[in-house]
ZAVEXKOL-502945 format. One record per residue (C-alpha): residue number from 1; x, y, z. Coordinates in steps of 0.1 Angstrom, whole numbers. Example, Ala and Ser with C-alpha at 12.3 -4.5 7.8 and 13.67 -1.06 7.14 Angstrom:
2
<node k="1" east="123" north="-45" up="78"/>
<node k="2" east="137" north="-11" up="71"/>
REM end
This chain:
237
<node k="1" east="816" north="1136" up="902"/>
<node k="2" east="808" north="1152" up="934"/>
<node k="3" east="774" north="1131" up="954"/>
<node k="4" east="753" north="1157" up="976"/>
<node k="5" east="731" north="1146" up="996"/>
<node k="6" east="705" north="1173" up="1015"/>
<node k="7" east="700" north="1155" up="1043"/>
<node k="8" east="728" north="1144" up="1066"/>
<node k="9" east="727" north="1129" up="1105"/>
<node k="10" east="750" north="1151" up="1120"/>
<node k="11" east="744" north="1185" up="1098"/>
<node k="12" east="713" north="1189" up="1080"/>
<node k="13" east="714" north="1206" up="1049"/>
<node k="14" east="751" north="1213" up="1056"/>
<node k="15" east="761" north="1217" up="1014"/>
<node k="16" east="738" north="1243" up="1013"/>
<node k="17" east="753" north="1263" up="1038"/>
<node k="18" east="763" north="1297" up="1035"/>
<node k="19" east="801" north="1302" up="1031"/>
<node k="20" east="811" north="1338" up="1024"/>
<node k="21" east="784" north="1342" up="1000"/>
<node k="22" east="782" north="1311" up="978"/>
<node k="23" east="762" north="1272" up="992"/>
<node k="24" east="792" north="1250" up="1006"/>
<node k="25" east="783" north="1227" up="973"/>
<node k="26" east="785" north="1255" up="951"/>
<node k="27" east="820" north="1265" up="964"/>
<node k="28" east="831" north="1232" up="960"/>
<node k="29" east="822" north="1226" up="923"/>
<node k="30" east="841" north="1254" up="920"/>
<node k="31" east="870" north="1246" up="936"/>
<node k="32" east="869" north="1211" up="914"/>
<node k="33" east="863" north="1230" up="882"/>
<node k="34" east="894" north="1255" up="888"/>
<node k="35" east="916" north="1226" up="888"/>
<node k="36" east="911" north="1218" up="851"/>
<node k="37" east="919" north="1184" up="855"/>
<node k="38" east="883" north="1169" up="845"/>
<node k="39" east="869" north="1166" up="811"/>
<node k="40" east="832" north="1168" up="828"/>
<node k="41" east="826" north="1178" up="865"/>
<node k="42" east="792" north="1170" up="876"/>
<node k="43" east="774" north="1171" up="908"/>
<node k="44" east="749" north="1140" up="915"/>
<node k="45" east="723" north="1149" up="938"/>
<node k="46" east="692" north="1135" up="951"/>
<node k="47" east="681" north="1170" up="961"/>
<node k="48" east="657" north="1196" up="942"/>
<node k="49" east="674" north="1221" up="962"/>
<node k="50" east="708" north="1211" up="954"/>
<node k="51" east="701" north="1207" up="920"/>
<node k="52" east="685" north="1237" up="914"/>
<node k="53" east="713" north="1262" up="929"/>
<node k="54" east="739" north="1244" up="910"/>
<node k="55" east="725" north="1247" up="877"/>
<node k="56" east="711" north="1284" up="887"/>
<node k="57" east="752" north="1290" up="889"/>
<node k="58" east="755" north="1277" up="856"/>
<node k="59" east="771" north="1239" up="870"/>
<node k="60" east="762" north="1210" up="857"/>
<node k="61" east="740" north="1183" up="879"/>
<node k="62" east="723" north="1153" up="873"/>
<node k="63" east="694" north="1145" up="894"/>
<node k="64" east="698" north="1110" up="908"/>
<node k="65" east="667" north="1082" up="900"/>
<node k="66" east="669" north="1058" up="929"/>
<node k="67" east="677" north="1061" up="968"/>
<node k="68" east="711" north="1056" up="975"/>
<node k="69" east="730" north="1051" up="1007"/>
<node k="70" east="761" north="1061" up="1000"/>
<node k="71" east="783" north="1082" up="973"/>
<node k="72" east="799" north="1056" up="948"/>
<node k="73" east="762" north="1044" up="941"/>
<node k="74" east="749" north="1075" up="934"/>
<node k="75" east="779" north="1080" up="913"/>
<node k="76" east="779" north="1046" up="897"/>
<node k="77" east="738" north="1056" up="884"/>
<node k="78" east="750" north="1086" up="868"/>
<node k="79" east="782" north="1067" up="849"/>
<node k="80" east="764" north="1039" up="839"/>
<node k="81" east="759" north="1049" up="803"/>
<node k="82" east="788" north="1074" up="801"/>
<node k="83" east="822" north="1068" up="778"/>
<node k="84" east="844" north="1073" up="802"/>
<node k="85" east="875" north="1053" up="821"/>
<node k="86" east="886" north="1070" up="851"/>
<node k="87" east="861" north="1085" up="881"/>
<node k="88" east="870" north="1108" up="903"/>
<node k="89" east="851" north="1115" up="933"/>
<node k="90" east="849" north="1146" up="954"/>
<node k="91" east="832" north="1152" up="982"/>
<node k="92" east="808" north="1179" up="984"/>
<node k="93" east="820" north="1190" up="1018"/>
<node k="94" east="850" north="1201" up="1011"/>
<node k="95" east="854" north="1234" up="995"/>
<node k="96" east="891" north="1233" up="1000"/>
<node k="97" east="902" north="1207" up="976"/>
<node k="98" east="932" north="1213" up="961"/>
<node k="99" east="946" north="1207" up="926"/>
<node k="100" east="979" north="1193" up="937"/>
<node k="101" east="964" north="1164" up="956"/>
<node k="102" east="943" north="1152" up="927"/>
<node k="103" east="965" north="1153" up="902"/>
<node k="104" east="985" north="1126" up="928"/>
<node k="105" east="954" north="1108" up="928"/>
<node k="106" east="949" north="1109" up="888"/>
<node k="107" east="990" north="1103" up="881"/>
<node k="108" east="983" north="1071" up="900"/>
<node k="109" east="964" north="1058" up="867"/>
<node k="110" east="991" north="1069" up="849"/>
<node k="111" east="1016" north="1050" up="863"/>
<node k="112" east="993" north="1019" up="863"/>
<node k="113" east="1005" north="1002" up="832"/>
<node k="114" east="993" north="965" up="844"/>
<node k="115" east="962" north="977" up="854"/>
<node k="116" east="969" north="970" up="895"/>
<node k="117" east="950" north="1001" up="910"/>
<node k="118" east="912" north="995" up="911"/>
<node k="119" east="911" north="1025" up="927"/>
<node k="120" east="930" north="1054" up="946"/>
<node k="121" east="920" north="1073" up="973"/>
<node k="122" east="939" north="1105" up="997"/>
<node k="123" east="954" north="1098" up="1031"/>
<node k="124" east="969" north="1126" up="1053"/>
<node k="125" east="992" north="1117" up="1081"/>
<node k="126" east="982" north="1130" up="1118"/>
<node k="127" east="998" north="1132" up="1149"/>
<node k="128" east="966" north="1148" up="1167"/>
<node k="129" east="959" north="1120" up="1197"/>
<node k="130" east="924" north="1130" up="1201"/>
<node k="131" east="920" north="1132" up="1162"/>
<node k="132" east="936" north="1092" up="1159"/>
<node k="133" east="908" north="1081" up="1186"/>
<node k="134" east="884" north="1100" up="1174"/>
<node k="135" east="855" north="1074" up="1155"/>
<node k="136" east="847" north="1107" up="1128"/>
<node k="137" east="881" north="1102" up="1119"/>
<node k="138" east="887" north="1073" up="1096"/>
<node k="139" east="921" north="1058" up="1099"/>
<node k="140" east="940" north="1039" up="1071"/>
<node k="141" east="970" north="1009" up="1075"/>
<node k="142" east="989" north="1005" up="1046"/>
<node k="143" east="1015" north="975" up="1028"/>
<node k="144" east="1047" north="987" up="1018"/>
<node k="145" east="1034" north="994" up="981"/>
<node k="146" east="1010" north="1017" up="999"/>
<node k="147" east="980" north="995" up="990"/>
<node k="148" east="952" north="998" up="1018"/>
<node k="149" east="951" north="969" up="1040"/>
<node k="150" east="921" north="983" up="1062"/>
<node k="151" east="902" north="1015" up="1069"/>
<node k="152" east="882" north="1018" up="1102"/>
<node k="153" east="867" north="1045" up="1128"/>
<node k="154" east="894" north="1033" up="1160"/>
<node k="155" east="929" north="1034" up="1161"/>
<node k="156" east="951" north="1015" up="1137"/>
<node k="157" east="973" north="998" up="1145"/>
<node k="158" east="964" north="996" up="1180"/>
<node k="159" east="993" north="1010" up="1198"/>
<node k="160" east="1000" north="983" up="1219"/>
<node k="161" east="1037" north="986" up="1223"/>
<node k="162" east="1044" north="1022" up="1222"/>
<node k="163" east="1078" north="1021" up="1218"/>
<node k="164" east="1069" north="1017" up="1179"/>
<node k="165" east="1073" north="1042" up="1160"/>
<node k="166" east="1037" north="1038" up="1139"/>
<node k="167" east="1023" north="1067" up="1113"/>
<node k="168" east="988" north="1069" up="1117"/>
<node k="169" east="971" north="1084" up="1086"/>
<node k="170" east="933" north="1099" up="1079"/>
<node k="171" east="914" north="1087" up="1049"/>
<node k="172" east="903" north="1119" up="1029"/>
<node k="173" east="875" north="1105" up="1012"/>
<node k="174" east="880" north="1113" up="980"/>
<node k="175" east="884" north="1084" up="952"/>
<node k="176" east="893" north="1077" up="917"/>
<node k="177" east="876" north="1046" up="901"/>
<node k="178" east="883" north="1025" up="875"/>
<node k="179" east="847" north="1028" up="859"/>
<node k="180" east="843" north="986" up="862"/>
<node k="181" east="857" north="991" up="898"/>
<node k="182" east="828" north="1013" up="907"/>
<node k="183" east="799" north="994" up="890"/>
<node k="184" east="812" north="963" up="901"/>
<node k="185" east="811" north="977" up="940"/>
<node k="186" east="773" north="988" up="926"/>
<node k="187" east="758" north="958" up="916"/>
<node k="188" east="777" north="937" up="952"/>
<node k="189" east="757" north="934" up="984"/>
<node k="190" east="774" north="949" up="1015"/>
<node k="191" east="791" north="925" up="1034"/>
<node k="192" east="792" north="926" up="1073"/>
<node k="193" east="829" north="948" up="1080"/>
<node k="194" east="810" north="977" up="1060"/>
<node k="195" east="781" north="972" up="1080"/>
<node k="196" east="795" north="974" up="1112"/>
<node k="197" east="822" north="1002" up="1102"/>
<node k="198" east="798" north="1021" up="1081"/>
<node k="199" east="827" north="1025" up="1059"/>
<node k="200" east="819" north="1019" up="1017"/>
<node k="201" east="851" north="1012" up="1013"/>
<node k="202" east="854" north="985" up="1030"/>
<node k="203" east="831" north="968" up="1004"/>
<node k="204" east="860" north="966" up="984"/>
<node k="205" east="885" north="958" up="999"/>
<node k="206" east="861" north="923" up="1008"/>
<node k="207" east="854" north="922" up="974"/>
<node k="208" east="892" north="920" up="964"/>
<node k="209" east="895" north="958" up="947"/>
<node k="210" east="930" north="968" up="953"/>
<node k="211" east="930" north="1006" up="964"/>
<node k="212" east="963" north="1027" up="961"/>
<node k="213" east="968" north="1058" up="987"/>
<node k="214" east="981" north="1082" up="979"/>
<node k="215" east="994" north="1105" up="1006"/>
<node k="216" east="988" north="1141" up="1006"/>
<node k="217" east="1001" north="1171" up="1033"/>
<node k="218" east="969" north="1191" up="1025"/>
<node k="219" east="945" north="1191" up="1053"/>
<node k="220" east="915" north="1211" up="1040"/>
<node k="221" east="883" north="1214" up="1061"/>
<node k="222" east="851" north="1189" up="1060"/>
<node k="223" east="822" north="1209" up="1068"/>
<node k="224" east="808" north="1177" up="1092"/>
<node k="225" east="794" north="1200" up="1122"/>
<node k="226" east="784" north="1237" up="1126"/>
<node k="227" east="819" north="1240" up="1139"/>
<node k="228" east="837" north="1228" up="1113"/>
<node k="229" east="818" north="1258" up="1091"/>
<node k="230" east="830" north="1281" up="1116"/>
<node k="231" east="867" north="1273" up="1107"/>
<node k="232" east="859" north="1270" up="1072"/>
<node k="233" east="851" north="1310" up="1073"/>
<node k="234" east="878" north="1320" up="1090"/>
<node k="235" east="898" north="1299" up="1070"/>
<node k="236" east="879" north="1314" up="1034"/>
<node k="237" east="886" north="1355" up="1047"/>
REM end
């Protein structure tokens, strides 16, 4: 499943920006078909626009009914009455996701044979100072069985004794759900660290949900600013 929004605060209309020839969305759907790891892949937009180009291509999209504020509950709409057990979510600005990373993220299921993962999600390590204080960034700590303790915009763990030798790690947000994970997380109210993080995974972690990272060396672009489409067609030629 791949939510796209139109409208977004710091890049209007960003999924629908050229990128050597083909909508950002459009080149993503592509990129998460070309993996062949989904049975369906379906983008889930709220957008007329959106919809219309992706089926124009010959994708698949389902139009969503109500106003959402964030991706799993546009996601968890479209699932509701779908036969399925594992969700994966990719985020329509990325036109750069790889197949290696989410098979990871799939073999994590897998390997689940209690049923301990509620979900799993990508984390990148970075070394970047400006990136690790930078509040666009989201940061990640871990346990030592790689479940995720907390995710938020500053710096964790706060670097107080530098002598420490602390990886810091960037959340990728991309997901894969247990289906009762993700309409569980639909039907709860937001609590207040998701509020004042503006983080929706944080809802689940206050909720209980146990979420497994799963590291990944792949960078990729997220088309989040005009800049960041620059890169992305340099980085496409």
């Amino acid at each position: 499943m791949i939510p796209a929004r139109y409208a977004a605060s710091r890049f209007p209309a960003k999924l629908m920006q050229d990128l050597s020839g083909k909508p950002v969305i459009l080149r993503t759907y592509e990129a998460t078909v070309k993996t062949q790891l989904f049975d369906e892949v379906y983008v889930v937009t709220d957008s007329d626009i959106i919809y219309k180009t992706v089926a124009a291509s010959g994708g698949k999209a389902i139009m969503s009914v109500k106003e959402h504020d964030c991706g799993s509950d546009r996601i968890a709409e479209a699932v509701i009455d779908m036969d399925v057990d594992i969700i994966v979510n990719v985020q329509g600005d990325e036109p750069f996701t790889d197949e290696k990373s989410l098979r990871k993220l799939i073999q994590t299921f897998k390997e689940d044979d209690e049923k301990r993962v509620d979900l799993a999600s990508l984390m990148v390590h970075i070394t970047d100072e400006d990136e690790i204080n930078n509040p666009n960034t989201v940061k990640v700590i871990i346990d030592k069985f790689d479940f995720a303790l907390y995710f938020s915009r500053s710096p964790i763990p706060y670097p107080r004794d530098k002598s420490v030798d602390v990886k810091y790690y960037k959340h990728k947000g991309i997901y894969a759900f247990r289906k009762e994970a993700l309409l569980d997380f639909y039907r709860l109210p937001m609590l207040t660290l998701e509020a004042s993080e503006k983080l929706e995974q944080l809802r689940y972690l206050e909720y209980g949900k146990r979420i497994k990272m799963v590291e990944t060396n792949v960078q990729g672009i997220e088309i989040d600013t005009p800049e960041d489409l620059k890169r992305a067609q340099q980085q496409w030629k």
